[in-house]
N, C-alpha and C positions, 0 to 999 in steps of 0.2 A: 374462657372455658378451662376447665379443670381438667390435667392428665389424669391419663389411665393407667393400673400397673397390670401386666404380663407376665410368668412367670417365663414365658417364651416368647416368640414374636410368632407360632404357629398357633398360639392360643387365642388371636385374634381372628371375630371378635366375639367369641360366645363362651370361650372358657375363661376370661380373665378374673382379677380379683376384683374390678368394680372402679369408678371414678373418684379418686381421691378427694372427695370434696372439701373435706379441710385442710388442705393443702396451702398455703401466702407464698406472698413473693416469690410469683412462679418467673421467672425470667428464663430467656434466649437469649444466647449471646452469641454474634456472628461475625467474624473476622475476616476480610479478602483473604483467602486462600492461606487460611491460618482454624484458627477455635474455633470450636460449633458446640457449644454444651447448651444445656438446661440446669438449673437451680431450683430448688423451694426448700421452705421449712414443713416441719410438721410437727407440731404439740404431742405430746408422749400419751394424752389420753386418744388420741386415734386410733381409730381400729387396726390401721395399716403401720402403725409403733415400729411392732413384731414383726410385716409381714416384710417390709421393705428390707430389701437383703442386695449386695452387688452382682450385678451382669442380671439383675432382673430387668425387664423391657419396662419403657415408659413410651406412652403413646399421644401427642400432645401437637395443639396450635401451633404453626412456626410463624406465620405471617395471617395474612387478613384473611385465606383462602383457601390455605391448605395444612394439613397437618404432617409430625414425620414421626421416627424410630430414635431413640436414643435408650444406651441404655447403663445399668446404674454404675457407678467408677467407682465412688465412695460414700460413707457416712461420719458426720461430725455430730457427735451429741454433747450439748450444752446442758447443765445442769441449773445455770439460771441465763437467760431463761428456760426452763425444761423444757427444748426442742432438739430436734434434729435437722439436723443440715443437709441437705440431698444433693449429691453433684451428679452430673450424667451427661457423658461424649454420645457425638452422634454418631449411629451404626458405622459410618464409611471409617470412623476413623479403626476397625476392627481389618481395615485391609490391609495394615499395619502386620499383620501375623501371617503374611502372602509372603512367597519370597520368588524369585526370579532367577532361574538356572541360568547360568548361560552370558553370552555376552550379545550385547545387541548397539548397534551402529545407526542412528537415525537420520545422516546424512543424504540430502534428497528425497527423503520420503515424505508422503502425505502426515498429516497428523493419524487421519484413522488410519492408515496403515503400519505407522508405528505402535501404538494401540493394539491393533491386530496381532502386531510380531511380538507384543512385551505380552500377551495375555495367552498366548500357545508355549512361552516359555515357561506362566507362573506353576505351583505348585497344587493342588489339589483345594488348599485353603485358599489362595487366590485369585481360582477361578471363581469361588462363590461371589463375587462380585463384577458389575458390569461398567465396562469403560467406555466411552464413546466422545466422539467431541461434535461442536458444532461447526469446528472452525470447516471453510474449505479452503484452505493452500498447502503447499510447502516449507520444509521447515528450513531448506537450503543446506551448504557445504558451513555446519557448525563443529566439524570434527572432535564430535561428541561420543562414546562408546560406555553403553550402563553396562557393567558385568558383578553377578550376582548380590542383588540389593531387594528389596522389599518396593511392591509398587507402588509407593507412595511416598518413597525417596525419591523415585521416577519422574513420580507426573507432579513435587510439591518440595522437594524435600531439601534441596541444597539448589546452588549458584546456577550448578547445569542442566537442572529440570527442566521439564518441557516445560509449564508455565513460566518462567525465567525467560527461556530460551525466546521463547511464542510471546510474550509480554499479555498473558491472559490470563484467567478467571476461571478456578473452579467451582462448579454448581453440583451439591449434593442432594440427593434425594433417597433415600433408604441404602439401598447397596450398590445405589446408580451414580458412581463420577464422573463428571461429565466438564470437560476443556471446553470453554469460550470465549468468546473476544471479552476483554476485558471492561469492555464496556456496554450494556444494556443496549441503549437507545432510547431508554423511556427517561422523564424527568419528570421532576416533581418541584412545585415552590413553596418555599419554607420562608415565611411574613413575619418579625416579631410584630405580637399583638394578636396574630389570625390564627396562627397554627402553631406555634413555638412560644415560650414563655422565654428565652433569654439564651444565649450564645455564650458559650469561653470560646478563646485560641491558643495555642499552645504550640509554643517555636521549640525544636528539640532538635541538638546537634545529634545525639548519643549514638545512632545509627549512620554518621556520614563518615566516608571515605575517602582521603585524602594522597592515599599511596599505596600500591600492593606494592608486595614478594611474590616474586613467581615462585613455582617451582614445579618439578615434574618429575618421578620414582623412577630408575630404573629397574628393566625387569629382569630377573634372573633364570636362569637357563637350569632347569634338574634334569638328573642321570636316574637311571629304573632303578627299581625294588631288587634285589642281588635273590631273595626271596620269590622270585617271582620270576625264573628265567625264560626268556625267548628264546627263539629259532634263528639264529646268528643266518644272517643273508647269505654269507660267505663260510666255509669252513676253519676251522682255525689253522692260524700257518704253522707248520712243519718249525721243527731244529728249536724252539723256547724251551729253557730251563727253569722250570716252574719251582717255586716253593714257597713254602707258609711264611708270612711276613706279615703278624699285625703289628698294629699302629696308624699314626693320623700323618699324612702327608697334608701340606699348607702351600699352595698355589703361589708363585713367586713372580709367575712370568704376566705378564699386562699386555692384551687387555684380558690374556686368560690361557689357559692349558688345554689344549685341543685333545679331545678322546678321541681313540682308536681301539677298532674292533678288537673282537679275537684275532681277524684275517690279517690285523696289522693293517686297514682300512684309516685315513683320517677320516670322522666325522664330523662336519664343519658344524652343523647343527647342532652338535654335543657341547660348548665352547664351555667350561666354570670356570667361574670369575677368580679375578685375581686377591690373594689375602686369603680366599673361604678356606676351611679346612676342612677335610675330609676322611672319613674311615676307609683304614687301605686291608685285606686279608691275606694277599697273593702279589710275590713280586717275579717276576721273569726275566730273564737277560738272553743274550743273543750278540754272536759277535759285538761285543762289548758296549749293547742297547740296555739299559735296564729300565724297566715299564713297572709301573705300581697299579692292581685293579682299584679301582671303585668305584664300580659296579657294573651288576650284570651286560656280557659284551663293552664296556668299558676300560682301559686303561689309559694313564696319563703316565711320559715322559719323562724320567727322572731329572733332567735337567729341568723341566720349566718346576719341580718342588721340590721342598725341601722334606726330608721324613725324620719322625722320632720316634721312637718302639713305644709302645702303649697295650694293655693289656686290657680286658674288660669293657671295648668300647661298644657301645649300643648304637644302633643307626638310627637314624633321628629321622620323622616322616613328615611331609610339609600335608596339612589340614583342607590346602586351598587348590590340591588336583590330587583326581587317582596316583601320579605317580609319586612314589618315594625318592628319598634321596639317602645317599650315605655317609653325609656330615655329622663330623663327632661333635658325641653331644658333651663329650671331658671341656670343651670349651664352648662358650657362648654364644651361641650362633650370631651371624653378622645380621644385622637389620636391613632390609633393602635401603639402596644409599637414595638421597634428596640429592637431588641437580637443582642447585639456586640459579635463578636469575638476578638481573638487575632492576633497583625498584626505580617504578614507575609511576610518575607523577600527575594529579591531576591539574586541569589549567587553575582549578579554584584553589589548589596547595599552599599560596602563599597569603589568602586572605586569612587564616586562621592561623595563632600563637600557637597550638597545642598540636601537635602529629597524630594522626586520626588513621593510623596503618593496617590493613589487611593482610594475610597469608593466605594466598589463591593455590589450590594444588591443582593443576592442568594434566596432573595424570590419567586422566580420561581422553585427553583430548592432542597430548601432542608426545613425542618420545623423541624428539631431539632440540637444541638448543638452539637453534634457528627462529625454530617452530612457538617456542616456548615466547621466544622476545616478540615475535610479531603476533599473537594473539595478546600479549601480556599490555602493548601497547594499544588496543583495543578495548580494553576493559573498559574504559569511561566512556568510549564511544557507545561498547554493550549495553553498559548500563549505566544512561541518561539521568540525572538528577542526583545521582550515589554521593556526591559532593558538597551537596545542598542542605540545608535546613530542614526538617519536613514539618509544615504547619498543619496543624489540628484544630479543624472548625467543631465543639462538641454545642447542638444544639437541642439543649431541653425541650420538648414536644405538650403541650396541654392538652388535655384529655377532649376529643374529637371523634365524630365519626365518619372524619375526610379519610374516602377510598385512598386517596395518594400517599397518605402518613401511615394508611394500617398495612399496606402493601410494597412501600419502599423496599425495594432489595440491594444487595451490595452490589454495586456494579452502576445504578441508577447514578444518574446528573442528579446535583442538587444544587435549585435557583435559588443560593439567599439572599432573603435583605431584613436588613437592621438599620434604621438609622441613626441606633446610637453609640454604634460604632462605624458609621458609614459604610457597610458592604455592602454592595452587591456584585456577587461575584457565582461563578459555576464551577461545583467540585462536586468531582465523584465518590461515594456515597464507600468507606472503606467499614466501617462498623457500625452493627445496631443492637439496641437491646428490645424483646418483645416481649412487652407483659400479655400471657395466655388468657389472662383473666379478662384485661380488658378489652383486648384483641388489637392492643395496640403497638407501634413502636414508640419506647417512652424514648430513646436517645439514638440520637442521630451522629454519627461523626464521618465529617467529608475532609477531602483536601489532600495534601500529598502527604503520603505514606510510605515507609521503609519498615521490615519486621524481619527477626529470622523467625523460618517458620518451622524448626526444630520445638520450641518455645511452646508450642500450641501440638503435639504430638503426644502422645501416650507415653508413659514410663521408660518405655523400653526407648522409642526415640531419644529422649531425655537425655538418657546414660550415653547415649550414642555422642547427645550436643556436647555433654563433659567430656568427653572422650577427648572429640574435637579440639575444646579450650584447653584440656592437658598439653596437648601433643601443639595447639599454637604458643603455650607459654615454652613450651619445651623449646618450638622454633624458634622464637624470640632470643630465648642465651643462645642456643647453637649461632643465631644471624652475628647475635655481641661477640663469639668466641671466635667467630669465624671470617674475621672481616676479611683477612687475607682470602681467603677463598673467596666471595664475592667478589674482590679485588680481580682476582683471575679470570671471574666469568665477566667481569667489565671488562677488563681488558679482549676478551672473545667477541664481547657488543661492541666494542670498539673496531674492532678488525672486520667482523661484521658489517658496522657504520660506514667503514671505507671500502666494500665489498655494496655497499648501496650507492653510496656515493657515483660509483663506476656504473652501478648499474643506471642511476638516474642521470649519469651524464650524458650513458649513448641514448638512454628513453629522448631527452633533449633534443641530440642530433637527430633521431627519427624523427622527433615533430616538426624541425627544420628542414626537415629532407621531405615529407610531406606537406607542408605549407611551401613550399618553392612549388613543388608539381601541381596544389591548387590553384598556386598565381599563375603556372605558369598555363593550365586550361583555362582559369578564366579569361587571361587575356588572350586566348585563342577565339572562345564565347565572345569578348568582346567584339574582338578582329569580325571575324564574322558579320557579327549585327551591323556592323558600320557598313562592311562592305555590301550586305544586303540591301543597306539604306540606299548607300552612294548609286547601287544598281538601279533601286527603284524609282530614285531621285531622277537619274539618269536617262533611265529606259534607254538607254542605249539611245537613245535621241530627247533626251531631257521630258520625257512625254511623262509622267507624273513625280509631283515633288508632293512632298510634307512642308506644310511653313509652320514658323519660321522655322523650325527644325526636326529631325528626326525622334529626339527625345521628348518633346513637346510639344504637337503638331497640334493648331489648333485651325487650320486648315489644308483641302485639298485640292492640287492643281492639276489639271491635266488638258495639255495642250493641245490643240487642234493646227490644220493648217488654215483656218479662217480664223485662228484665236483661241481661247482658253474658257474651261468650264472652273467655276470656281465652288468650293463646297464649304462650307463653317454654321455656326450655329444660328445665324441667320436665315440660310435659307439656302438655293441654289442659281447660280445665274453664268451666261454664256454671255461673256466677255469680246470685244472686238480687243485686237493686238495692242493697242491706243488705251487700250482699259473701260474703254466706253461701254453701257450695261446693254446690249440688248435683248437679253430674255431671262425673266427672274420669277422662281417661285420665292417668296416666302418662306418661313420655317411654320406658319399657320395656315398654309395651305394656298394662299391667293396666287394667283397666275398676274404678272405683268411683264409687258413688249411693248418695243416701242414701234416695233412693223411685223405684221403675220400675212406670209401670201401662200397660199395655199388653194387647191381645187374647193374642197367642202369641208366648213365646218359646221359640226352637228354640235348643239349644245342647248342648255336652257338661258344664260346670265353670260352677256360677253362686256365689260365694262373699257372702254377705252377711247383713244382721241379720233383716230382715222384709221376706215378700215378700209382696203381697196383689196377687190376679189372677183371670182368669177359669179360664188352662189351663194347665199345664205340658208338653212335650212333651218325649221323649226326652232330659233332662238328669240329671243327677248334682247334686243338691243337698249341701254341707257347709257346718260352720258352726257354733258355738258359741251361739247363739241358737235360734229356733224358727219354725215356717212356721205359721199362725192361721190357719182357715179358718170364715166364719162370725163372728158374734156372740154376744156374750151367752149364754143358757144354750142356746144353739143351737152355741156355738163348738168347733171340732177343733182341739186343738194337735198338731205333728210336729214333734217336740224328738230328740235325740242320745239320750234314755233310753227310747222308745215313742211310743204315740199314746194322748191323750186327749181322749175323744170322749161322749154322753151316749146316742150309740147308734151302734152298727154294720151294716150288711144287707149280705151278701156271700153269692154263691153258693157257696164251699168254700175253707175255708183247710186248706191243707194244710201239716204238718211247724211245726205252731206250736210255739216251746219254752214257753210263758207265755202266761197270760190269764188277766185279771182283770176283770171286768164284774158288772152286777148284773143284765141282762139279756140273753138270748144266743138270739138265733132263728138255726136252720141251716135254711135251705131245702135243701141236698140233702145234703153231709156236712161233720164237723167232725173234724180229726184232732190230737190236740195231745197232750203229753207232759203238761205239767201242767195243770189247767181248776179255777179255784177260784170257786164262786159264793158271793157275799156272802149277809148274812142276809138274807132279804126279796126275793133275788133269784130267779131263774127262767129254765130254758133248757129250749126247745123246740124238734120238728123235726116241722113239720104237713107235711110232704110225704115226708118221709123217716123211718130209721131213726138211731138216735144209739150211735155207735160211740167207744167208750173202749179207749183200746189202753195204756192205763196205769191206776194205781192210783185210786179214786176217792173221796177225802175230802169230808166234811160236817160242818160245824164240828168241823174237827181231825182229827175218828173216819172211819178206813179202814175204806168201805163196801166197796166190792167193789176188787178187785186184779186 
């Protein structure tokens, strides 16, 4: 799709000038948290030649979905071919012209709350833009303080930016900036052959880091506007001989010349540094005290400066607070002074022939020399990879209209494979380029990335980056001219060194003196369990043990005065003293004994050898053995082949197949199939009649039938 031009961005969308349709090589170009422009050409016979002017709006495709704001930066007109070059940043990068009063600390805070606090500080141009993040945490103790800078130095702009800080991802959308986790979540596969026509890779030292320079500004202390007098706390003291006395008095005494009121007050808070020099008007004495003003309610000491008469001096005003100061400007003013560290090494330092050095200014973040070494030794840890390589997957894309390639955003995973360079491999998605026209991304580049992101800033950035590289090559000879000073702040790391040393000595002792009083509960913990064991082992009468032991018990004992219950994965069983089994379940439920006496047992299934009792109720007797009831020649066997008994008395059997007896009384009737009395034997029915419903033999011979 073809951009649109605006002559505003409120002119959207019914006043504008119309869709550039002849418009080429419209490209987007998107960088992690760096470039966001648009490009095209346009042939000089265009209607739009003429119309095309800078800071006009351009309104155009960024990806498969949606469109955005950019607008115009520059024109280049080629004479062959007679075209014009169109460059165009995206609106957000106009938050650049915001600036930030104030100073602001984001240690501990939310991300949106930092946001919050940096967006009530900005300035009127500022606020026309909206900031927001998605992240939800905190940002922790990074002893970080922004003080008056432009919001997109803030949230992009150098080492100690929040996205630095946060290790994330800005997402622009018109005048919407918006902090995210650096990583999407979404992925896309990229096939040569499918989706992409061919792959480079590209290994590039230029941006790795091998060793900073700390350093960190001291800050300097000013005295008021002499022009601008206050209401002295105090009145001024009595008995001073006052008189005119210009000239520059110059600070002698270190670390500084302490001012004092009118009242003859020290002010500790007043403290100018040592060497500055200063516009004096009015000098005073007093039993043999002489005091030099400079400045309102201010004088300094005569002893801690030195004075020389001067004529004509003008007071010189610092730009960077309301208040003045009264430093002669007959000489040069002192620059605030650089506090070097010592350089700090990365562990990768010694794979690489060439020194790959940094200048880290920590002036935001720490104001003494302590402070400065132990963040400084941090750096590599801050920032993971800065030592490294960074490889550049760039994969050429073929003309498609797979959603995943026209949609790809920075931030996106990308699955590639090639096999003619054998990758496959996963890398986050750091630049793209989109042709508008075709609604594609033609170029894809993943993989690990390092940028400054001054580089991709507007003009005025720019000048800010030079600035930068001035005053690092400046550092650089100062570091060469200055070795001796480095030498001394070594020697402070060093003292330092052994000021840790002590400290990790007695850290050491603590952890010795802490691991003693672990051993020495645990084996109290021990103590205990054993003795719990020995008790339970015990019972104070050996009445349950663990076997074979308390740590590994794979069974359980517990004594009786008839013998012992025994319990294990087997089953359970009551032991005689001798160890002999007599009562055992199973661990699958079966019941066996070798004797049960008992009044009643009620059941369905009793399987066993010999039962002697009083009763049996409602069970199912089986069994390979026999049930004995009685003694001696008194005794009933109930065996699997019949019952033998020495007599029988039953009121009626009925449906007998079999009987054999030598005695047989029926009290009322006897009904059986076969009935054989032995010799000698005898059946009678004194109350009844005796009914044969079968044949009826007598030694052999069938009596009756």
């Amino acid at each position: 799709m073809k951009p649109a031009l605006f002559a505003k961005k409120e002119d959207y969308p019914s006043s504008g000038y119309g869709i550039i349709a002849d418009a080429t090589d419209c490209k987007v170009h998107e960088v992690l948290n760096g470039d966001y422009t648009f490009t095209f050409n346009l042939p000089r016979t265009s209607r739009f030649f003429e119309l095309i002017k800078p800071e006009y709006m351009i309104y155009v495709p960024v990806n498969g979905t949606s469109k955005d704001w950019f607008y115009i930066k520059s024109t280049d007109v080629k004479s062959s071919p007679d075209t014009m070059t169109v460059t165009c940043n995206h609106e957000s990068i106009l938050a650049n012209n915001g600036y930030m009063k104030g100073s602001l600390s984001i240690d501990r805070l939310s991300v949106q709350t930092a946001l919050k606090r940096m967006t009530d500080l900005l300035d009127s141009t500022g606020k026309q833009f909206k900031y927001q993040t998605s992240m939800v945490r905190n940002i922790g103790d990074v002893h970080v303080t922004y003080t008056n800078m432009n919001p997109t130095e803030m949230i992009i702009g150098n080492s100690n930016s929040l996205v630095n800080i946060l290790g994330g991802r800005i997402e622009r959308n018109g005048r919407t900036i918006n902090i995210a986790e650096k990583y999407t979540g979404r992925s896309i596969d990229l096939r040569k052959g499918k989706n992409i026509s061919g792959i480079s890779i590209q290994k590039n030292i230029e941006s790795i880091v091998t060793s900073i320079v700390p350093y960190y500004t001291e800050k300097e202390i000013n005295t008021t506007d002499p022009d601008k007098p206050t209401t002295p706390t105090n009145p001024p003291e009595t008995g001073w001989t006052v008189t005119s006395n210009e000239g520059v008095v110059t600070v002698t005494k270190s670390p500084g010349a302490t001012c004092y009121s009118d009242a003859n007050q020290p002010e500790n808070n007043r403290l100018v540094g040592v060497g500055t020099p200063w516009y004096t008007d009015q000098k005073r004495t007093k039993s043999g005290s002489t005091q030099y003003r400079i400045g309102t309610n201010c004088w300094v000491s005569a002893g801690d400066v030195t004075f020389a008469a001067q004529s004509n001096v003008v007071s010189y005003s610092s730009d960077s607070t309301p208040t003045k100061v009264m430093r002669a400007v007959a000489t040069t003013p002192k620059e605030e002074e650089r506090v070097w560290g010592a350089e700090v090494y990365s562990p990768m330092y010694k794979k690489y022939k060439l020194p790959h050095r940094k200048v880290v200014d920590y002036s935001s973040r720490v104001d003494n020399d302590a402070d400065l070494s132990e963040l400084a030794h941090r750096y590599f840890y801050e920032n993971p990879g800065v030592d490294e390589p960074t490889y550049t997957i760039s994969i050429d894309t073929v003309p498609t209209q797979n959603v995943s390639i026209q949609n790809a955003h920075i931030g996106d995973t990308a699955r590639i494979y090639d096999p003619d360079f054998k990758i496959a491999t996963e890398q986050i998605i750091f630049e793209r380029e989109f042709d508008s026209d075709k609604e594609i991304n033609t170029l894809i580049k993943a993989g690990t990335y390092q940028q400054t992101i001054f580089r991709y800033l507007d003009n005025r950035i720019k000048e800010n980056d030079q600035k930068i590289d001035d005053t690092n090559d400046q550092t650089n000879n100062a570091i060469e001219n200055n070795s001796n000073d480095i030498s001394n702040v070594q020697d402070n790391v060093d003292t330092l060194g052994d000021e840790t040393n002590d400290w990790q000595k007695r850290h050491e002792e603590e952890e010795k003196r802490i691991q003693a009083e672990q051993d020495r509960i645990d084996k109290k913990v021990d103590d205990a369990q054993r003795d719990l064991s020995d008790f339970m082992n015990s019972g104070g009468q050996n009445v349950i043990q663990f076997l074979p032991d308390r740590e590994n018990p794979t069974q359980l004992k517990v004594k009786t005065g008839y013998g012992y219950l025994l319990l294990d994965d087997h089953g359970i069983g009551f032991h005689k003293s001798n160890g002999t089994v007599i009562t055992g379940m199973s661990s699958d439920g079966r019941f066996y004994a070798d004797d049960i006496s008992a009044q009643t047992i009620t059941g369905k299934t009793i399987e066993g050898g010999v039962i002697n009792g009083a009763r049996i109720t409602g069970a199912q007797i089986t069994g390979t053995e026999q049930i004995n009831l009685g003694s001696g020649s008194r005794k009933t066997s109930l065996a699997y082949y019949g019952i033998s008994t020495p007599s029988i008395t039953v009121d009626e059997i009925d449906g007998l197949n079999f009987m054999q007896a030598s005695n047989i009384t029926v009290t009322n009737q006897l009904r059986a199939r076969y009935l054989i009395i032995e010799s000698g034997g005898n059946i009678s029915s004194p109350n009844g009649a005796l009914y044969l419903t079968g044949p009826l033999y007598v030694n052999g011979r069938l009596i009756a039938s």
